[in-house]
N, C-alpha and C positions, 0 to 999 in steps of 0.2 A: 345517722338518723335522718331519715326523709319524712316532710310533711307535705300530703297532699290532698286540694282540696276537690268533690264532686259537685257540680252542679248540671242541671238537665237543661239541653238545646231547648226548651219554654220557658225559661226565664226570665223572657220578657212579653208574656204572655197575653201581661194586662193593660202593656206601657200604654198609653193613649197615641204615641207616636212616633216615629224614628228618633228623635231629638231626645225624646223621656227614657226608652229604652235604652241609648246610649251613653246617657246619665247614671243609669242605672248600673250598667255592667262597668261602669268605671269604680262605682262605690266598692262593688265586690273585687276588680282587680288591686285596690286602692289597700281592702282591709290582707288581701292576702299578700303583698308589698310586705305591711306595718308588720304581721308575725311572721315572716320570713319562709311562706311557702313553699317549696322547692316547685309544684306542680299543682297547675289547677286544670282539670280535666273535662271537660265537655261530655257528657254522655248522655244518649238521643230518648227523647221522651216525645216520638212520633205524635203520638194521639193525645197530648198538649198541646203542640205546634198551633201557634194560629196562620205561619205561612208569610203572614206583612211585611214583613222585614225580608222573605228569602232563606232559603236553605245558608245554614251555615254562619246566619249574622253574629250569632253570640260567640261564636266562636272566634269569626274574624277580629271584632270589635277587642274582644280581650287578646288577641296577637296584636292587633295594633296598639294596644295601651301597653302590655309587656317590651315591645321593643326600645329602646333607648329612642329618647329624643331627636338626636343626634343620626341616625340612622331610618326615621319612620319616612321622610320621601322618599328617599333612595330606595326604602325596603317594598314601600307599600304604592307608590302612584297615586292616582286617582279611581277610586272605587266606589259603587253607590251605598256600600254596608257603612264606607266611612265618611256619609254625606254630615253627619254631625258629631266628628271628635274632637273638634275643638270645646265643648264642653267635659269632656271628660278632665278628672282631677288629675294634678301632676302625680307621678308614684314617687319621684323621689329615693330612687333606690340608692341603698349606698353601696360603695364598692365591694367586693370581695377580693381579700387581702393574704395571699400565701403566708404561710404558719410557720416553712422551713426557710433556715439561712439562705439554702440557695435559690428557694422559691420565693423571693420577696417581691413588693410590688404588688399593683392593682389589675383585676383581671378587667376585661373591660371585652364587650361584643364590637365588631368589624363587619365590614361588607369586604369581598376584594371588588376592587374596580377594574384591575388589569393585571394579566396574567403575563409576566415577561419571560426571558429569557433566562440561562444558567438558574434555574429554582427561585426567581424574585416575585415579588408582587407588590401590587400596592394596593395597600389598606383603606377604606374609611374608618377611623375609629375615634371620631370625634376630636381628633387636631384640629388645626387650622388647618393643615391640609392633608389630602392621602399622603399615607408614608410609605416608604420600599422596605418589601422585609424579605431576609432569608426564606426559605420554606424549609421545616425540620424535612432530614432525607425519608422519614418514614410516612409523609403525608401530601396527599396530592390534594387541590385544593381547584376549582373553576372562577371565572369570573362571577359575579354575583353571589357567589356561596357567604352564609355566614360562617365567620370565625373567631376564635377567643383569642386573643391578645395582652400579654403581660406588660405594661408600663412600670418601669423600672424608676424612669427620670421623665421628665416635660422638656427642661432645658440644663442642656439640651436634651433631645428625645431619645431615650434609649427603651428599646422595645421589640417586644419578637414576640414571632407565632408559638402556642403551647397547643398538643395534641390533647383537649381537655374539652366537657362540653360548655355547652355557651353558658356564661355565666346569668342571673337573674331568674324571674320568675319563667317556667316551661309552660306554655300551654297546649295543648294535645286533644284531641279528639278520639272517643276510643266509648267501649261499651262498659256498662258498669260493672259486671262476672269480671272483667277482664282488667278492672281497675282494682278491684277488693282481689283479684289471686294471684298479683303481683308480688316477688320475695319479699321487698321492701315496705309493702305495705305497714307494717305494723300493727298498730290496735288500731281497728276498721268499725268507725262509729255514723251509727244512720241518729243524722239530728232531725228529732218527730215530736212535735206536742204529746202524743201519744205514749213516749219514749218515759224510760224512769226519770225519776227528778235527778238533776246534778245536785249532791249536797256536799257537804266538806269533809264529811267521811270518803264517799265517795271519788271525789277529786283526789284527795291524799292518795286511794290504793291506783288510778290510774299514772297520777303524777311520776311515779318511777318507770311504770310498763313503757310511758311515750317517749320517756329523758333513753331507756335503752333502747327498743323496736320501733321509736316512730310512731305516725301516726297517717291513718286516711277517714274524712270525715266526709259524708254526703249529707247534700242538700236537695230538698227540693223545691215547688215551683209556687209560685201566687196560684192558691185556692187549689192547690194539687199536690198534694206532701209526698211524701216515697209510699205512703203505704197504696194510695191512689196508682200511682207512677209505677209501679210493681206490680197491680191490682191483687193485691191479700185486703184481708180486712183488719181495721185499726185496731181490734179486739186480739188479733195473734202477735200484735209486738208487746200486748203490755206486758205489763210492768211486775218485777218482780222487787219488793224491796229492798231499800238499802243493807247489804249484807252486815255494813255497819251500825245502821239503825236497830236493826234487828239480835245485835248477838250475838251470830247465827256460827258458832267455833269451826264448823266444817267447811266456811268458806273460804276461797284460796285467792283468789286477785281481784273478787268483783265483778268478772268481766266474762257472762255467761250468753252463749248463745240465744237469740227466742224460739218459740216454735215453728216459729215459720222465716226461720234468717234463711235471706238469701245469699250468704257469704258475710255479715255482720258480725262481729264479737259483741254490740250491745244495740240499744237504740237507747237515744238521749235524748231527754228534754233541760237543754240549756238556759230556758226562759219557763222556768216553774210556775212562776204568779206571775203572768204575763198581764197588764191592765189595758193591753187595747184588743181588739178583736180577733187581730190579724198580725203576728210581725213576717216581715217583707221579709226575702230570703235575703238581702244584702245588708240587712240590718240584722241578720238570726247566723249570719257569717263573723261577724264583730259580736256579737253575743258570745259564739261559741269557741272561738280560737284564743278568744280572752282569757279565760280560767282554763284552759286545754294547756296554752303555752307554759303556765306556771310549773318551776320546778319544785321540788322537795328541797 
């Protein structure tokens, strides 16, 4: 099961300023940490962009927050996108820990720093210091490249390269068609004020579809929701009701196309009676993955 979250390169559309916006995309790297996202995806919402920050900031900003601690000089230098990451929140990731007898131990991301001789290399991977590892014979690896790394033992260090992708949050850049017609996608939910209510009927018949297929859920921007970002009108996602509320025997999972999906199995509204005017998309992130994540 994979869960992946969308938001659009305008995200921080409104920030008042470098420092605000990169406060901001921490909150959201922060909530997709807390329920365990496999992937948070970048997808371009040109004609939001206000441009201040640079092609690419929000993108950047959340690679640099996804990278381990441990690795963000080495990974990243000095760049103007991350003139203010020291405000961003810690993520706090916890390890990712093999299931089988012989895959035990913590996976853990690497930089190589040097590429040696007879298949060696040495690691950054948050030791005290680089380590030298075998290189498995089926994978060729550069200096600089990132790589995943099994920790077995600390002390002493016992550890080696696994041909496996990097553990932790992915983040990516990529169009939205091409983030919803992905195999793994799942149940593919546009989260829109406009969207049906989430109720606890409701939640119940999604709650299995997402524990089996997963899930991908899009977001969109301050004062530019998807239906904007898509340009349809709010009037073609609504709402059809709850198949539970209603009775309705002929309904099968809940989870019907709109008239005007653009690759969508629903649209959602996660914050029904919402009492402010406005919620911020990194607050409507922690809104929605909140009751998403619950299983049956």
């Amino acid at each position: 099961m994979t869960v992946s979250v969308l938001v659009p390169s305008s995200l921080t559309r409104e920030a008042e300023d470098k420092r605000e916006a990169t406060r901001k995309l921490g909150y959201v790297a922060r909530a997709a940490t807390i329920y365990r996202v496999d992937r948070l995806i970048v997808y371009p919402d040109r004609d939001g962009e206000t441009g201040r920050f640079g092609d690419g900031f929000v993108s950047t900003v959340l690679r640099y927050a996804a990278t381990p601690p441990y690795l963000r000089n080495e990974a990243w230098g000095m760049r103007d996108e991350l003139e203010y990451v020291g405000v961003l929140p810690p993520l706090r990731a916890v390890s990712r820990t093999g299931s089988e007898s012989n895959d035990s131990g913590s996976l853990r991301q690497g930089i190589v720093t040097e590429v040696g001789p007879e298949g060696r290399v040495r690691v950054n991977c948050g030791m005290q210091h680089p380590i030298s590892l075998n290189t498995p014979p089926d994978m060729e690896v550069e200096e600089g490249e990132r790589v995943t790394v099994r920790i077995s033992s600390r002390r002493p260090v016992r550890a080696k390269l696994v041909d496996r992708p990097l553990p932790g949050l992915s983040v990516e850049r990529t169009d939205l068609s091409a983030a919803l017609g992905r195999e793994d996608a799942g149940v593919r939910i546009a989260a829109s004020r406009h969207g049906e209510e989430l109720t606890v009927g409701r939640l119940e018949t999604l709650a299995g579809r997402i524990e089996d297929d997963g899930l991908t859920v899009a977001f969109g921007a301050p004062e530019r929701g998807l239906p904007d970002i898509l340009g349809i009108e709010a009037s073609a996602v609504a709402v059809d009701p709850d198949p539970s509320d209603r009775g309705d025997s002929d309904a099968d999972d809940g989870v019907e196309p709109t008239p005007a999906d653009p690759g969508f199995d629903l649209w959602l509204n996660t914050v029904p009676d919402q009492g402010s005017d406005v919620v911020r998309t990194e607050e409507a992130v922690f809104a929605t993955l909140a009751p998403l994540s619950l299983r049956e």
